[in-house]
N, C-alpha and C positions, 0 to 999 in steps of 0.2 A: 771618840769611842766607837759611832759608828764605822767610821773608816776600818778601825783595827779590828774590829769584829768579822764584818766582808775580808779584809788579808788573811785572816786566821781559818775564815770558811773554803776560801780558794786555797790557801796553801793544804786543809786536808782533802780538801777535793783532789787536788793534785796526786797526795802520797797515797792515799786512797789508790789510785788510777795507776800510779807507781808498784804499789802490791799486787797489786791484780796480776797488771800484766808480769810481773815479775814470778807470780804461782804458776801462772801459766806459760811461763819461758822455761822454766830451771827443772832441770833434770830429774825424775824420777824414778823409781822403780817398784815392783812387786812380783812376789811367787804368786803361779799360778799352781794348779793341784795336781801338778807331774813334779811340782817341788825348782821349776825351772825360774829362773831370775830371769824377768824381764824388761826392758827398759825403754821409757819415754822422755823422750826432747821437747817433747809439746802432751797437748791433749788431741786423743784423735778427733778429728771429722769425718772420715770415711770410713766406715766399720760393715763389716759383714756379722751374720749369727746365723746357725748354722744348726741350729734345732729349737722347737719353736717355744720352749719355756725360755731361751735370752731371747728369743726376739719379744716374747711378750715381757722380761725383764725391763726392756732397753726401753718400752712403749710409758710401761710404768713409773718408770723414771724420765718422763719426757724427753727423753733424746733419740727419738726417733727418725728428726730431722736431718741427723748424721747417719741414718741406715741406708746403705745402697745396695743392698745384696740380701735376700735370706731363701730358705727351702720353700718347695712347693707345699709342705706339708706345717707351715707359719699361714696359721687362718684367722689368729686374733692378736691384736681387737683388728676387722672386718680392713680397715685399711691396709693390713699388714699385705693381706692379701695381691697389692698392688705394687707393693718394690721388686724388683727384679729378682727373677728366680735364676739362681745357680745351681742345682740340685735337689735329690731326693733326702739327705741326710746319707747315703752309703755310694752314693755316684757324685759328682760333681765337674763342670764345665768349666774346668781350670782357666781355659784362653778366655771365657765371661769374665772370671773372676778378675784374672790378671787388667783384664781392659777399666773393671769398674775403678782401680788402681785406691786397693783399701789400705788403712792407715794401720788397720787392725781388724784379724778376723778370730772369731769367739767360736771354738769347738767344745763338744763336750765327750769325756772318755769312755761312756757307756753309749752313746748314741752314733757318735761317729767313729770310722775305725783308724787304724794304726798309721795304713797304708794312707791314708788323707792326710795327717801330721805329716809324714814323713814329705809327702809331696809339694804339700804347703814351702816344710825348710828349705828343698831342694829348690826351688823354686824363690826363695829368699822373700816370701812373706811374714810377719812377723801376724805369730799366733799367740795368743791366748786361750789355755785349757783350763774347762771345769767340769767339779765332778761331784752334784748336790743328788747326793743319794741319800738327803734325809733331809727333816726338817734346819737339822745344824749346817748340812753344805748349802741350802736353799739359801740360809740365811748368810754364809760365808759370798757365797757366789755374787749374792744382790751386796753387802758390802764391799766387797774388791771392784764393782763397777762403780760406786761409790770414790772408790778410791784413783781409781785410773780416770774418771771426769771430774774428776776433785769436787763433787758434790757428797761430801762425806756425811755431812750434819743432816742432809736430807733422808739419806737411806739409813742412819742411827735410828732416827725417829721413826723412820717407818717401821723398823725393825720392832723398832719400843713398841710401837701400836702391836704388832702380830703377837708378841711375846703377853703382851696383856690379854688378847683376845683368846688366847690358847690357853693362861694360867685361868681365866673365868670359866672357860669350857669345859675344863679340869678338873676344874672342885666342882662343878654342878653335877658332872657325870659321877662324882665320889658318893654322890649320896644314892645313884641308885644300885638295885642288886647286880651284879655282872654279868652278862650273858653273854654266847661265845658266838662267832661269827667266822665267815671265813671270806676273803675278798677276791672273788673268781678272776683270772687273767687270763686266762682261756677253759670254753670251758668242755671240747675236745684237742687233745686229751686233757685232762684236769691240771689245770696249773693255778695255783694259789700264790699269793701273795704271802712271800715267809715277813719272819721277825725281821732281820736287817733291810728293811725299805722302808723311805719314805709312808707306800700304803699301808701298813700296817701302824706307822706313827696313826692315822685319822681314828684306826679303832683304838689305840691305846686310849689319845684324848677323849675318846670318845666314850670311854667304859668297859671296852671291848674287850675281850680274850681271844685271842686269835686261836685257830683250832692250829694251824701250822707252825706254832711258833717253837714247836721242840724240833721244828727241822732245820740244818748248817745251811742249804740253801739259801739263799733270796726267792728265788722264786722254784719253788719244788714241784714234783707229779705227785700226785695221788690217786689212788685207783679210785673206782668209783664207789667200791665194794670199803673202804677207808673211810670216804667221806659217811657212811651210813652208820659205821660205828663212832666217829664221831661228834654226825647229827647235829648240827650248827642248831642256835636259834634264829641267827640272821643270816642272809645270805648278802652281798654288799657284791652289785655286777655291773661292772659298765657299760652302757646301752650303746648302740648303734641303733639303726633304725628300723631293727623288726624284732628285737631281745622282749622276750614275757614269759611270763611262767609255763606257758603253754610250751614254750620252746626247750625249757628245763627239763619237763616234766617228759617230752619225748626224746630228747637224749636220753633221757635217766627213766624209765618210767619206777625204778624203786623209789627215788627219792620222793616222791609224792609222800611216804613214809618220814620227811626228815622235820622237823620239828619248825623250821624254819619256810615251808613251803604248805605247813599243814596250817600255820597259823599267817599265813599270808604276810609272813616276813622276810620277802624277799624286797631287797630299796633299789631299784634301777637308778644309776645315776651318770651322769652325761662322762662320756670317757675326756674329752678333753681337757677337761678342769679339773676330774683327778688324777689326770694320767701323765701331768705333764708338771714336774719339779721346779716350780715358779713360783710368782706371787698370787697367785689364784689356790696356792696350799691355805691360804689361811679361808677363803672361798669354800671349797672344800668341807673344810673341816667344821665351818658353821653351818652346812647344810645339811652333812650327814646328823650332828647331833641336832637340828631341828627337826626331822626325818623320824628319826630316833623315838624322839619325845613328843613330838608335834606340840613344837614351841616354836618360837622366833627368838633369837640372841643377836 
C-alpha cells in the first residue's frame, strides 16, 4: 500500500510538472487597448515599462525581476529607481532599448506618443498598449498583466481586495452631506480635473461633487474669476515641495474669499500616488477620505 501510494505521489508530481510547463509553452494571446491582438510563445522575461504606474504595476505583482528597462521618471517603490533608464516617457534611446533585447515592452496611450509605437513596430519590437484612464482601465490593465504571466488568480484577488475597499469607502462617504471640491492640475493657468478621469473617481468615492464636472473636457481651463462663482468647499492639490496656501492665495489673492481656503480646506496631497493610474489608486483613495474625515480606514 505504501509503495502504491509513493507511484501515485511521483506520478502527480510528474503531470503536475507536465502542466506547468505545458502553460507556459503553448501559445497564447490578448488585446491590448488599441484593440490589437497580440501574441505569445512563451511568458516574457525581459520586459520594459514605459511610464511609471506599470512599472509600479509590474513591482506590485512581483515580477520585477523580469524588468530590464524603465523611464527616468519610475521612482517607486525606491528600487525602481535603479533598472536602466531608457527614457523620459516622450524621448527614448531606441539603440539602449534594442541592446537590453526585451521580450516585451509596456506603453501607455496617454503618456506616450504615436510616434514611439510607430518606431517600436518599425523596428520589430513586440509592444503592448494601455490605456487606464479610470479606475475600470487601472483595473483592466493590472488584469491583462495577469494574463500575459499567467498569474491570473493573483491579480483577481487583488482586484477583489480594491473593489471591496472602494465599495466600504462608498457607503461611509453616503452618509455624510456632499460638499463640492475641485482637484487643481495646474494651478497657472487653472486646469482641473474634469468628470472622465481617474481624479475625479477619488472625489466621487469620496462624497465629492466635483465643481468641473459639467465640462466634456478631461481636464478643462477655468478662469480664475469661475473658480470664485463656484467656490469649492475643498480644494484637493498636489504638492511638490513648496505648494501652501500661501502660494494659493498669491496667485489668486481673491480666492482667500473661496470657502474652501476660508475654512482651511485645502488637503495637499503627495502628487505621485495620485497622479499616477496604478495600484496605489486604492492608496489614494483611503487617504483622501481619511483626510476628509480624520479617520483611518
Amino acid at each position: 500500500m505504501k509503495k502504491i501510494f509513493c507511484l501515485l505521489a511521483v506520478l502527480f508530481l510528474i503531470v503536475s510538472c507536465v502542466n506547468k510547463e505545458e502553460k507556459e509553452q503553448k501559445e497564447y494571446s490578448l488585446k491590448d487597448d488599441l484593440g490589437n491582438e497580440i501574441f505569445f510563445d512563451k511568458i516574457p522575461q525581459r520586459i520594459i515599462t514605459l511610464a511609471p504606474n506599470l512599472t509600479e504595476m509590474v513591482y506590485d505583482l512581483k515580477l520585477d525581476k523580469r524588468l530590464v528597462g524603465n523611464t527616468l521618471f519610475c521612482n517607486y517603490p525606491p528600487s525602481a529607481q535603479k533598472i536602466e533608464k531608457v527614457g523620459d516617457m516622450l524621448t527614448f534611446n531606441f539603440e539602449k532599448i534594442l541592446s537590453l533585447k526585451p521580450d516585451l515592452v509596456f506603453i501607455t496611450v496617454e503618456g506616450n506618443t504615436k510616434e514611439t509605437y510607430d518606431k517600436f513596430n518599425e523596428l520589430g519590437i513586440k509592444i503592448f498598449a494601455t490605456n487606464p484612464r479610470n479606475l475600470s482601465g487601472i483595473k483592466k490593465t493590472y488584469l491583462d498583466l495577469g494574463k500575459i504571466f499567467r498569474i491570473e488568480e493573483e491579480t483577481k484577488a487583488k482586484v477583489k481586495e480594491w473593489d471591496s475597499t472602494i465599495s466600504k469607502i462608498t457607503s461611509l462617504s453616503k452618509s455624510e452631506a456632499k460638499k463640492s471640491a475641485m482637484f487643481v492640475i495646474e494651478l497657472k493657468p487653472v486646469m482641473l480635473a474634469g468628470k472622465n478621469t481617474f481624479l475625479n473617481e477619488y472625489l466621487q468615492i469620496c462624497g465629492l461633487k466635483n465643481i468641473a464636472e459639467d465640462s466634456p473636457m478631461n481636464y478643462p481651463m477655468f478662469s480664475r474669476e469661475e473658480i470664485l462663482k463656484r467656490n469649492p468647499d475643498y480644494i484637493i492639490y498636489p504638492a511638490g515641495s513648496d505648494e501652501n496656501i500661501s502660494k494659493i492665495k498669491t496667485a489668486y489673492p481673491e480666492w482667500s474669499r473661496l470657502k474652501a481656503i476660508k475654512n482651511n480646506n485645502v488637503i495637499f496631497v503627495d502628487r505621485d500616488i495620485y497622479m499616477r493610474p496604478g495600484p496605489r489608486f486604492i492608496e489614494a483613495v483611503k487617504d483622501l477620505f481619511n483626510r476628509l474625515h480624520q479617520a483611518k480606514i
